[in-house]
C-alpha positions as CSV (number, residue, x, y, z in Angstrom):
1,X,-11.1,13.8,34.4
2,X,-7.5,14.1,33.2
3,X,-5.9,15.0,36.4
4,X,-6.0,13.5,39.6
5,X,-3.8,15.8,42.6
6,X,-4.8,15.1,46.5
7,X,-5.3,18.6,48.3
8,X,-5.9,17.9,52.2
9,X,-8.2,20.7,53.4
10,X,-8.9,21.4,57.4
11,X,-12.4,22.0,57.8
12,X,-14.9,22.6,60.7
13,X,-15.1,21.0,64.2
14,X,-11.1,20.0,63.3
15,X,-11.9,17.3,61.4
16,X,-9.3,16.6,58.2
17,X,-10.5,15.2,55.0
18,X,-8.5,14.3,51.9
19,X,-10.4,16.4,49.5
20,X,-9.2,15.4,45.3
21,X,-8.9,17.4,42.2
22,X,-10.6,14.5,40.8
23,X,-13.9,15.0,42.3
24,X,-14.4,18.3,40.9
25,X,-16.0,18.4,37.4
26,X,-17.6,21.2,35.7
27,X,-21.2,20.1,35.6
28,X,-22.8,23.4,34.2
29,X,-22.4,26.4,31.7
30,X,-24.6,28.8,30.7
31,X,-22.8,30.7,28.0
32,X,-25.0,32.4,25.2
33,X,-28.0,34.5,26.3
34,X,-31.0,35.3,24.2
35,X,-29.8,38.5,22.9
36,X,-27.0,40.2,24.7
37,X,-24.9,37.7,27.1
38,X,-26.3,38.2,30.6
39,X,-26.9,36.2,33.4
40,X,-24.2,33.8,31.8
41,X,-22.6,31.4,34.7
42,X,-20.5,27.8,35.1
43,X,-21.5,25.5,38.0
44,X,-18.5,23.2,39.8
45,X,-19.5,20.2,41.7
46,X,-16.8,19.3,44.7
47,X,-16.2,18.8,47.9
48,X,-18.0,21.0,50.2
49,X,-15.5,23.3,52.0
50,X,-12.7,22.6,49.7
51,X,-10.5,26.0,48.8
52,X,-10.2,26.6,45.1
53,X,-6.7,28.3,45.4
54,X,-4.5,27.5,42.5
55,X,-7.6,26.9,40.3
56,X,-8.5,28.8,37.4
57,X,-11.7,28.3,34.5
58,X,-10.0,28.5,31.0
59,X,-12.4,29.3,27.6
60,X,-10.4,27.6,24.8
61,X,-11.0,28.7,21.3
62,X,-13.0,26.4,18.7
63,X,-11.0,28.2,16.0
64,X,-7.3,27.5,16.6
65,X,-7.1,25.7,19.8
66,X,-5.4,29.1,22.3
67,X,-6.6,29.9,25.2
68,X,-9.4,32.8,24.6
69,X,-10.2,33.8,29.0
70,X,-8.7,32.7,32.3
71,X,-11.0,33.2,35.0
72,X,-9.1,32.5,38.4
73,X,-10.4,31.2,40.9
74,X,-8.3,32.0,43.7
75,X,-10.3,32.9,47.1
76,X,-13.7,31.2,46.3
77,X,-14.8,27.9,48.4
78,X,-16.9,25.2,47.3
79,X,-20.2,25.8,49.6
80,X,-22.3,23.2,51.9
81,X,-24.9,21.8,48.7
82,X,-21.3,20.6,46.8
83,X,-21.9,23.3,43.8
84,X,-20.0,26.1,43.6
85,X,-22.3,28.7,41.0
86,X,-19.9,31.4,39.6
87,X,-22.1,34.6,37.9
88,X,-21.2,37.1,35.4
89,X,-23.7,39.2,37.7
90,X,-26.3,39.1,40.4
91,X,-28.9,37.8,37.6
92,X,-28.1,34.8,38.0
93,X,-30.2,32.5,41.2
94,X,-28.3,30.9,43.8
95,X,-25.1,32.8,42.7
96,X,-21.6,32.1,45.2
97,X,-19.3,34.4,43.3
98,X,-19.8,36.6,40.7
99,X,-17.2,37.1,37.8
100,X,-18.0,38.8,34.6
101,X,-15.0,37.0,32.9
102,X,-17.5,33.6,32.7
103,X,-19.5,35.3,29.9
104,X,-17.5,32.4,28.0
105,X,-17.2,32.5,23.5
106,X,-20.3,31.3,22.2
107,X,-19.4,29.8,19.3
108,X,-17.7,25.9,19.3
109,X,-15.1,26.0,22.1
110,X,-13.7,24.3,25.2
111,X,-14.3,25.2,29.0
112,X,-11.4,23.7,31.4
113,X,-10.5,23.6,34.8
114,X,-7.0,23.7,35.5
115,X,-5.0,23.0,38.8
116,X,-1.5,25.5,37.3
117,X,-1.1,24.4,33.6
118,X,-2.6,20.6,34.6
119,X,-6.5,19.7,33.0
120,X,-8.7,18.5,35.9
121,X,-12.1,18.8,33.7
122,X,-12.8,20.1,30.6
123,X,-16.4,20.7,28.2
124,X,-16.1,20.9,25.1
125,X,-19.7,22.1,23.1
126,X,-19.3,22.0,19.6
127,X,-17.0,20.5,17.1
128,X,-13.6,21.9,16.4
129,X,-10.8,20.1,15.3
130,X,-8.7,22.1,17.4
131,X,-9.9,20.8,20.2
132,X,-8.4,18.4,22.7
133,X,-11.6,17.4,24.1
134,X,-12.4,14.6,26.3
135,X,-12.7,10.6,24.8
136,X,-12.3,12.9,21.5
137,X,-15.8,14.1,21.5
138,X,-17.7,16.8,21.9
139,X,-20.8,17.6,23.4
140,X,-24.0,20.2,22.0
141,X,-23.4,23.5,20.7
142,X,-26.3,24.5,22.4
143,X,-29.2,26.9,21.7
144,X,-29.3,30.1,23.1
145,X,-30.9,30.5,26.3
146,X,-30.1,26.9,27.2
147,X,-27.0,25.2,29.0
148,X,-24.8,22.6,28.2
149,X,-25.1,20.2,31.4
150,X,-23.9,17.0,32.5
151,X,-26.3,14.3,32.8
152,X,-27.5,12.8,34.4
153,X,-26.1,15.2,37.3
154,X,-22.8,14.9,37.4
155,X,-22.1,12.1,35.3
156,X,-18.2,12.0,34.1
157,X,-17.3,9.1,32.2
158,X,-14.3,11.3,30.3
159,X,-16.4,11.1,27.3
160,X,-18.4,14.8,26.4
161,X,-20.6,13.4,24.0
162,X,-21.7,10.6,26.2
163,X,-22.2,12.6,29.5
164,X,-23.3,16.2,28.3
165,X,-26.7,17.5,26.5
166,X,-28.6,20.7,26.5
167,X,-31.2,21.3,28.7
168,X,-32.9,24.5,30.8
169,X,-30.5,26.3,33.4
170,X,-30.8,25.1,37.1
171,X,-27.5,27.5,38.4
172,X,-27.7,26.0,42.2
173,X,-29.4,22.9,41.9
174,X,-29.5,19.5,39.8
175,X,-29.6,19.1,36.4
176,X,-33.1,17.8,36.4
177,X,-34.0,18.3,32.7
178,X,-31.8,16.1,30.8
179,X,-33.4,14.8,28.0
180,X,-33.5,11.0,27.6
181,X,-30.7,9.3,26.2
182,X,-31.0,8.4,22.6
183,X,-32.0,5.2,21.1
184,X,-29.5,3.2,19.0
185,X,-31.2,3.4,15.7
186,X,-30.1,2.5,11.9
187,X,-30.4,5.3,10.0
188,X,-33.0,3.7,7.5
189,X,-34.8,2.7,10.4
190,X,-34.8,6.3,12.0
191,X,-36.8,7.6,8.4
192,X,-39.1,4.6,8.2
193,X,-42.8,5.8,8.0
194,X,-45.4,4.0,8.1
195,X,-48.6,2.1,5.8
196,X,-50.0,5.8,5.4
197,X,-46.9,7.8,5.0
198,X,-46.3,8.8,8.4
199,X,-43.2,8.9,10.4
200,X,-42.4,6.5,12.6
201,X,-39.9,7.6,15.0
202,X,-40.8,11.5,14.3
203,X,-39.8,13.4,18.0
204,X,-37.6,10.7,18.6
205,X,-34.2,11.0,20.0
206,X,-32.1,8.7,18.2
207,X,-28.0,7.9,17.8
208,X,-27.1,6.7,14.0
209,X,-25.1,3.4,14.9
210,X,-23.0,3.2,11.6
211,X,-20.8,5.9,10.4
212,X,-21.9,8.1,8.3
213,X,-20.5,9.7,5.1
214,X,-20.9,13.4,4.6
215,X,-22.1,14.6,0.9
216,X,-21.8,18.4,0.9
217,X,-19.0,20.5,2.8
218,X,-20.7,22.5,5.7
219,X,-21.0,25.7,3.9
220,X,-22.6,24.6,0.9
221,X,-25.9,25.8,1.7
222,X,-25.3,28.0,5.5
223,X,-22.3,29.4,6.4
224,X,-23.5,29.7,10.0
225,X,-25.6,26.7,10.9
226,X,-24.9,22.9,10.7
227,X,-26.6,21.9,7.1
228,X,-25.3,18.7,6.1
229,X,-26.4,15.8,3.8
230,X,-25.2,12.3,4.4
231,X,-25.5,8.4,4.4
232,X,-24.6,5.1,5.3
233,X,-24.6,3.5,1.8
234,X,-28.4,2.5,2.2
235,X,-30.4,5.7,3.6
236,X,-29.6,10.0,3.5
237,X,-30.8,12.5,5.7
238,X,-30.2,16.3,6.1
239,X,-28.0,17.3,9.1
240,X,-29.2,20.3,10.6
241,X,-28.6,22.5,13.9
242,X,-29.3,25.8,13.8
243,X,-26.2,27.7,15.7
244,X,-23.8,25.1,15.3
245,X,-21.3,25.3,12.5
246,X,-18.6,22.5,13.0
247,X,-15.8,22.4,10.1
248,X,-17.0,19.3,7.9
249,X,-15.9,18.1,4.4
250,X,-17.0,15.8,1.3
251,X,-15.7,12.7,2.5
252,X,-15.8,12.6,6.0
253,X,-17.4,10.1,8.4
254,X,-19.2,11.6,11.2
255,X,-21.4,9.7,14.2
256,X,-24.5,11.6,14.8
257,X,-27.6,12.0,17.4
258,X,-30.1,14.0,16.9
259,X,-33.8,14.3,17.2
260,X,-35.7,12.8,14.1
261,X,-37.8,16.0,12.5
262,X,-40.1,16.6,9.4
263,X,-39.2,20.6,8.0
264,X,-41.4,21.4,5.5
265,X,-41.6,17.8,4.5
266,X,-37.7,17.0,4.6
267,X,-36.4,14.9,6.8
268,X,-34.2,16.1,9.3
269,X,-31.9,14.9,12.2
270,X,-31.8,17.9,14.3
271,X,-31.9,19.5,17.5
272,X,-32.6,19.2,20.3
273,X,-29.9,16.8,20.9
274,X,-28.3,17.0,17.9
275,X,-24.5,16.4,18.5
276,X,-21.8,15.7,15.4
277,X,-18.5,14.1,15.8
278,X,-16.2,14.4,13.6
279,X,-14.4,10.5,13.2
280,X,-12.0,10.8,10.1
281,X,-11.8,12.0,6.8
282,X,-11.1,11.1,2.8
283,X,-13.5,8.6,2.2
284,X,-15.2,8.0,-0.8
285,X,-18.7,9.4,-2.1
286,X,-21.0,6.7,-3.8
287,X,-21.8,7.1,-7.2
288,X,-24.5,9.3,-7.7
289,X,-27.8,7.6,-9.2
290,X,-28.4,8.1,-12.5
291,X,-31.9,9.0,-12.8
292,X,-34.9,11.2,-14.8
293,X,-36.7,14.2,-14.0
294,X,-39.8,12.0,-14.2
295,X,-38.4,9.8,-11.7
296,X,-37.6,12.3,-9.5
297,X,-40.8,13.9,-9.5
298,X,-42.6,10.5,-9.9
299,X,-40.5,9.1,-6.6
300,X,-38.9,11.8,-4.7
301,X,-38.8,10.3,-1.5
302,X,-36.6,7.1,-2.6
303,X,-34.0,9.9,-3.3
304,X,-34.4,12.1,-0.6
305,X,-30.9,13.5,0.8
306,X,-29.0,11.6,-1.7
307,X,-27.0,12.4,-4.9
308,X,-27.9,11.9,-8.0
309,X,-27.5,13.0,-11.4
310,X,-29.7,13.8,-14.4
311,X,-28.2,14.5,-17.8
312,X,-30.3,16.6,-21.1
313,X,-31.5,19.1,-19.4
314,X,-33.3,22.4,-20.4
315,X,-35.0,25.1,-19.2
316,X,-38.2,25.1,-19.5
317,X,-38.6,29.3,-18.7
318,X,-40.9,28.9,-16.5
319,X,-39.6,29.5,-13.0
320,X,-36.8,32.1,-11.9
321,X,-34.1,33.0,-14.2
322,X,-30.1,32.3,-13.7
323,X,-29.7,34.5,-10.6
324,X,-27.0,36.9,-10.2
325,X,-24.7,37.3,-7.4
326,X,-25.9,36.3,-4.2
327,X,-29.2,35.4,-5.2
328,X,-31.6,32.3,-4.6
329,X,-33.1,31.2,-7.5
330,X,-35.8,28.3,-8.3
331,X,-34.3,27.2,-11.9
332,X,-37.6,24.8,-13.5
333,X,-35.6,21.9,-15.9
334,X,-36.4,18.8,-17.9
335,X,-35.1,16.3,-19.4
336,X,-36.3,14.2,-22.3
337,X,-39.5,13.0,-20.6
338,X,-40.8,16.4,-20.8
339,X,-41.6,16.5,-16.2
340,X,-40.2,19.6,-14.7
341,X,-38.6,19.7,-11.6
342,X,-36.5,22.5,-9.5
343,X,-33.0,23.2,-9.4
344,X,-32.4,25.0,-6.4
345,X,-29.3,27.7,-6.5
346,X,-28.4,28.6,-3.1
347,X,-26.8,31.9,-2.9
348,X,-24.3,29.8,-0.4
349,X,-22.6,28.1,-3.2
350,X,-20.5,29.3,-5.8
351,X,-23.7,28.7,-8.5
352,X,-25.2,32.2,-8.5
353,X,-23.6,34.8,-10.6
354,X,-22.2,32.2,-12.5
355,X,-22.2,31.5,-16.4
356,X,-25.6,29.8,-17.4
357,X,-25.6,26.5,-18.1
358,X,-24.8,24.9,-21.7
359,X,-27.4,23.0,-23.1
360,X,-28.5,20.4,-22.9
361,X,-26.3,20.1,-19.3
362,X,-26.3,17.4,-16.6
363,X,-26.7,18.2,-13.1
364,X,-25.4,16.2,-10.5
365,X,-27.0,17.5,-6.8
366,X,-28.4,16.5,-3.5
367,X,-32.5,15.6,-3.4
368,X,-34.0,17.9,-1.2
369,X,-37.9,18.3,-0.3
370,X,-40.3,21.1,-0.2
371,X,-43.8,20.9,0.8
372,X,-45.3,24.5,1.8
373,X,-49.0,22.7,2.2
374,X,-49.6,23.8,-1.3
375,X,-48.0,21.8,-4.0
376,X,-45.1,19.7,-2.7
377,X,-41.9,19.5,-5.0
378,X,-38.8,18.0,-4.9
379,X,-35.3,20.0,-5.2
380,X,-32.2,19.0,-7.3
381,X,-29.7,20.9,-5.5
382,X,-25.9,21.4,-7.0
383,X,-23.4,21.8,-4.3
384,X,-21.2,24.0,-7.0
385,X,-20.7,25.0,-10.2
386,X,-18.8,22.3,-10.6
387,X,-21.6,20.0,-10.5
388,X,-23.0,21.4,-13.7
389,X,-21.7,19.9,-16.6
390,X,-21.9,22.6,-19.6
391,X,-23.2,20.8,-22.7
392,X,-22.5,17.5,-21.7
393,X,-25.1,14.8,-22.1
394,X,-25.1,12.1,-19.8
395,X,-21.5,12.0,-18.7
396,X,-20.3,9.3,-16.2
397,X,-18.1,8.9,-13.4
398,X,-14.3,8.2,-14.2
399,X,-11.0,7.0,-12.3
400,X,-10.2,9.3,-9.2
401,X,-6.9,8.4,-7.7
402,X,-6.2,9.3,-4.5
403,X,-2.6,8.5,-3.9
404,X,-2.6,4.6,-5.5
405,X,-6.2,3.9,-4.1
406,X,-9.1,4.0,-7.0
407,X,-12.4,5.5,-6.9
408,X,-15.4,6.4,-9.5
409,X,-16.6,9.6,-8.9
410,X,-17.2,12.7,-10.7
411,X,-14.5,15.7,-10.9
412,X,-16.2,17.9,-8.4
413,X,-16.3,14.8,-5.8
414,X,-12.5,14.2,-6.6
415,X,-11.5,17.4,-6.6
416,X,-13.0,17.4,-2.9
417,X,-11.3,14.4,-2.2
418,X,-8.1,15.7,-3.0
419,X,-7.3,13.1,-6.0
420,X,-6.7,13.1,-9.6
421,X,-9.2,12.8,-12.0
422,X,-8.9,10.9,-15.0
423,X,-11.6,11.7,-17.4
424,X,-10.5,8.9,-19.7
425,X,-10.5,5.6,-17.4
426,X,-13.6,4.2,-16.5
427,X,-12.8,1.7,-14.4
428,X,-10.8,0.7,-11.2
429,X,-9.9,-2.5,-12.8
430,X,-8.3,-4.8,-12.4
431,X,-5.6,-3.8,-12.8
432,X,-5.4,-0.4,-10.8
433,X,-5.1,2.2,-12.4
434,X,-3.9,4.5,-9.8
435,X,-1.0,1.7,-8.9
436,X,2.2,2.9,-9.5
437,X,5.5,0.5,-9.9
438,X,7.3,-0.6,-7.2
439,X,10.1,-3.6,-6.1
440,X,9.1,-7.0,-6.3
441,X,11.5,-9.0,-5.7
442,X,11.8,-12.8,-7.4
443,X,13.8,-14.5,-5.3
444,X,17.2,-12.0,-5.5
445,X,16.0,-10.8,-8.9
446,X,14.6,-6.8,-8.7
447,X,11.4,-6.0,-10.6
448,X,9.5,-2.7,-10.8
449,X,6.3,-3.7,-11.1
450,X,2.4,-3.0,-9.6
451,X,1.2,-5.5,-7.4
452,X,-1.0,-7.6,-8.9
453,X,1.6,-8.0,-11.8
454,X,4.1,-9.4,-8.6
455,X,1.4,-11.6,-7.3
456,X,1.5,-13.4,-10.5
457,X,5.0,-13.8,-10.7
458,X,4.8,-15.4,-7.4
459,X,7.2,-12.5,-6.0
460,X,7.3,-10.7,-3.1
461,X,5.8,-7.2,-3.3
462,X,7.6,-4.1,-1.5
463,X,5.5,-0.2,-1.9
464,X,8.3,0.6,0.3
465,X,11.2,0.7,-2.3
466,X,10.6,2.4,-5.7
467,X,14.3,1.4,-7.4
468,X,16.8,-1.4,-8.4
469,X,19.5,0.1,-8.1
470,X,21.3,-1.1,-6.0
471,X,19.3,-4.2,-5.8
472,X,17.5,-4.4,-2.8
473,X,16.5,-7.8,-3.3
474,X,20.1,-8.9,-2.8
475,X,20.3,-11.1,0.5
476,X,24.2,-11.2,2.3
477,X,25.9,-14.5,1.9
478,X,29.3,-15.5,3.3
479,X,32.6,-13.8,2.0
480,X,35.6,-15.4,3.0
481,X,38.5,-13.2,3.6
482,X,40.9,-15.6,4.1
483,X,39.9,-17.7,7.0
484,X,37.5,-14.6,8.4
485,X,34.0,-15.5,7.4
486,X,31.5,-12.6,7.2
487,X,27.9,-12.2,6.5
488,X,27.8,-9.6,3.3
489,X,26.5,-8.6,0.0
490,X,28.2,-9.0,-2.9
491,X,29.6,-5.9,-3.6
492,X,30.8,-5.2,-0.5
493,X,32.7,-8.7,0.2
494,X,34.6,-7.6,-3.3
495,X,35.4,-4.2,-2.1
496,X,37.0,-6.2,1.5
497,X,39.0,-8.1,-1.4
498,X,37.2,-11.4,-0.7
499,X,35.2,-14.5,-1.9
500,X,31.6,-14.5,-1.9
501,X,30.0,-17.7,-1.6
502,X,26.2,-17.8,-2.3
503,X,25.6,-21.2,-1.6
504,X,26.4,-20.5,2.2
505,X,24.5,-18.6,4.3
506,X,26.3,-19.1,8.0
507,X,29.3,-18.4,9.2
508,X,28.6,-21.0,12.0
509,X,30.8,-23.4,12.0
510,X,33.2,-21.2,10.1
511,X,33.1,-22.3,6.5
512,X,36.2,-20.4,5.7
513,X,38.6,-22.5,7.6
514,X,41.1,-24.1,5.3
515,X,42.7,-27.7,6.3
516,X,46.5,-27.7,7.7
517,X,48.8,-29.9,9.2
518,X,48.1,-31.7,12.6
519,X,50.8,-33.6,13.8
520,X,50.1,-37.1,16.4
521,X,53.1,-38.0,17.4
522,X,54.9,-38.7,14.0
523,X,51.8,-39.0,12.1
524,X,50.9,-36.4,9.9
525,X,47.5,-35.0,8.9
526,X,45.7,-32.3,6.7
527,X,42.7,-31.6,8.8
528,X,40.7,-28.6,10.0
529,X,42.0,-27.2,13.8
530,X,38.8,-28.6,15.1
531,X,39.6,-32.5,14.3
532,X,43.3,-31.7,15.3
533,X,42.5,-31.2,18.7
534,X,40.1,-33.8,19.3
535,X,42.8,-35.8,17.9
536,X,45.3,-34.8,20.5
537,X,47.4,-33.3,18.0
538,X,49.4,-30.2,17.4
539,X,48.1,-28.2,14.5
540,X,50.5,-26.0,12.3
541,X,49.0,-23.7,10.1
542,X,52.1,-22.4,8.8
543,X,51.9,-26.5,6.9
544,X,49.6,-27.3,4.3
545,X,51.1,-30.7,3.0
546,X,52.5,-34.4,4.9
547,X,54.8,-33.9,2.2
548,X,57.0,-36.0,1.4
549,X,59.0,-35.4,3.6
550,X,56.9,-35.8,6.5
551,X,56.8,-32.6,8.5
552,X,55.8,-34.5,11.2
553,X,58.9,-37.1,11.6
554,X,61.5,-36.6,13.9
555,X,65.5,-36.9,11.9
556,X,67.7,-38.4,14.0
557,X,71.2,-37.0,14.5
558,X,74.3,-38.8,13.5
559,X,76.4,-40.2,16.6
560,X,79.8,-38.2,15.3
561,X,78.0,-34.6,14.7
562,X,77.6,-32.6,17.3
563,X,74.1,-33.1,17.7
564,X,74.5,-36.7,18.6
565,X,76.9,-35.2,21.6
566,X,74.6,-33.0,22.8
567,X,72.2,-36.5,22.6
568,X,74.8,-38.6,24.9
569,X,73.8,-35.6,27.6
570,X,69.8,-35.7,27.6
């Protein structure tokens, strides 16, 4: 809950209880029907008998973050069982209110409570990354027909994807079919089968424990459903909920449950259960394997869900021909060792219609997996057109700078990543290629330099600054202006007309000070003001010298001037 605002609320038999914004959540919402939205509602848990004045249920867009419906809720009273069931008609079972405005947006979006413009509870199914939802995740984007509900019952940990899940409406009454909560799984671990071949955790509802990197953008191959491939580095699975259609990238890491499934063969992590969020984006892809149509064939599983790349190709004629615009097409190719296998065109990318291929081409693609129950066959699958090299055999992956950090990839990866390609460097050194110069700084020497070339100078290195002039290595020093001692660069201590001293670094004590006269009794000193008056002494800066004469002596006056009369009178 992000809100917490004490109502007290007079009730029957004159009692008076403190009733809290902070116990109501929003525990259920049934918003997409089968086929046309009916019998849609939201369930409230609270405090029975508490007045809902004030309050209003707000539908916030998955697309740009506005506010889509306000449903007030103004006049309605939380009943005796503690839920409060608003309808959109008298479809729905143990209805209080009935509201048409709860048929809420299907598609990703947020469903708050709000006390005036303050967030008291909010649900957020699907991803959006406009989307202030709470602990900055999401929960399902649920099937039609089911509900997005919190469970166990009521559970609010101000986290979505830890306290929601899909399950069967129960408008009125507990939220008694909440699926078990996933097991912590590796993601190799999650695809393990067994001695014969089986899977293991097939059915299972699992939750990836390591990050995981995303290898095609979300419409690559459906521009309505979740259809995803990614990995941890080790293992790569296929993504996949049918309705959902969260906005993901090459690049991005993404924590995922799901339920483990076999489609056709492929490996799947899926619904029910299956909830992406989105952590951050701009990381790199790994290399794609660089392997042989036989081996593909040969070993299809090994590959399954990741990218790899496989250079001579042909057609072999044999399966469909390029398609044309927004066609599917099964494209049979080999390489050198003579084994067909498909490349699948997906009338989603930006493959068909396209120029055929050069040969011989390379293909870089995801491994997909087909098995009808007839002849089982593994699928090379190019995310774009840019992952068909025209006519060249066996390119490799080259220097992608993204900013000053390195990576190997091929173009269509960087391209996704937002770098710079560099078709000509094949490594990431060192040094870096993608460094640029900046201030190291030798002692008060200025060098522009990349980093590793200011390590070995045994200089201190500064991305911040990208010039010498003016020096930025320059430290201040004293400048004495006369006796005034201040703490300056060089430069400036000439423009104040002064001296710079280099080898001093404090104006405490005041190195400035110049010795003068200091005058005990008739004894005469050059000394700083200091020793003078530690001495007991009068100091006279006007003096600089004990002469001779000494300025500190006393002439006597002569007894016939008059200033031995005035003498005969002290």
């Amino acid at each position: 809950m992000r809100a917490c605002i004490l109502l007290v609320l007079l009730v029957s038999f004159g009692w008076i209880l403190g009733a809290s914004a902070q116990q109501l959540v929003i525990n259920e919402i049934y918003y997409d029907s089968a086929s046309t939205d009916v019998h849609t509602f939201t369930e409230i848990l609270g405090p029975p008998g508490m007045a809902m004045d004030g309050y209003a249920l707000v539908n916030v867009r998955g697309t740009d973050g506005t506010d889509y419906r306000s449903v007030p809720l103004t006049g309605m009273v939380i009943p005796a069982d503690g839920r409060l069931v608003i309808a959109q008609d008298n479809g729905v079972p143990n209805y209080d209110y009935i509201n048409t405005g709860v048929d809420w947006l299907n598609t990703p979006a947020e469903l708050e409570l709000r006390q005036g413009t303050t967030v008291i509870d909010g649900i957020c199914y699907g991803y959006s990354q406009f989307l202030n939802c709470e602990g900055g995740t999401n929960g399902p984007d649920v099937a039609a027909g089911s509900s997005i509900s919190r469970c166990p019952d009521g559970r609010d940990t101000n986290n979505n994807f830890a306290d929601t899940a899909e399950t069967t409406t129960t408008p009125g009454t507990a939220n008694t079919s909440c699926p078990s909560l996933p097991v912590d799984m590796a993601l190799c671990e999650a695809l393990r089968l067994d001695g014969s071949g089986n899977p293991v955790h097939q059915g299972a509802l699992v939750h990836i424990t390591s990050p995981l990197t995303v290898l095609s953008d979300d419409d690559n191959f459906s521009l309505t459903n979740l259809d995803v491939y990614a990995t941890d580095g080790d293992c790569c699975v296929n993504v996949f909920a049918y309705g959902q259609d969260p906005v993901l990238a090459v690049g991005d890491w993404i924590d995922v449950t799901g339920t483990v499934t076999i489609y056709f063969g492929k490996f799947e992590i899926s619904t029910p259960g299956c909830v992406v969020n989105f952590l951050s984006g701009g990381h790199p892809l790994p290399v794609p394997q660089e392997i042989t149509t036989q081996e593909l064939a040969t070993n299809e599983k090994d590959y399954e869900g990741c990218l790899v790349s496989i250079c001579g190709l042909h057609s072999t004629g044999t399966g469909d021909p390029w398609p044309l615009m927004d066609s599917n097409a099964n494209y049979v190719v080999e390489d050198a060792t003579l084994v067909p296998i498909t490349l699948r065109v997906d009338k989603e990318t930006d493959l068909d219609g396209s120029p055929v291929p050069v040969e011989p081409f390379t293909a870089i693609g995801l491994v997909g997996y087909y098995n009808s129950g007839t002849t089982p066959y593994a699928q090379l699958m190019p995310r774009a057109r840019a992952d068909v090299h025209d006519g060249a055999d066996c390119p490799h992956a080259a220097v992608c700078c993204v900013g000053e950090v390195c990576y190997l990839v091929f173009q269509a990866d960087c391209d996704a990543m937002g770098g710079v390609y560099h078709a000509d460097w094949l490594s990431c050194g060192p040094p870096n290629p993608c460094a640029l110069p900046h201030v190291c700084c030798g002692g008060e020497i200025c060098y522009l330099v990349i980093e590793e070339e200011c390590a070995a100078m045994g200089g201190t290195f500064h991305p911040e600054w990208d010039s010498c002039t003016p020096n930025p290595c320059r430290l201040p020093h004293v400048c004495c202006v006369g006796e005034t001692c201040f703490i300056t660069l060089d430069d400036e201590c000439a423009a104040m007309g002064g001296t710079f001293h280099p080898e001093w670094d404090s104006c405490t004590p005041n190195p400035c000070r110049l010795p003068h006269v200091c005058c005990v009794g008739e004894d005469c000193y050059v000394i700083l003001a200091g020793d003078c008056a530690a001495m007991g002494g009068t100091f006279h800066p006007e003096w600089d010298s004990c002469g001779p004469p000494n300025p500190c002596q006393v002439v006597p006056a002569a007894p016939d001037t008059w200033g031995g009369v005035k003498n005969l009178y002290r």
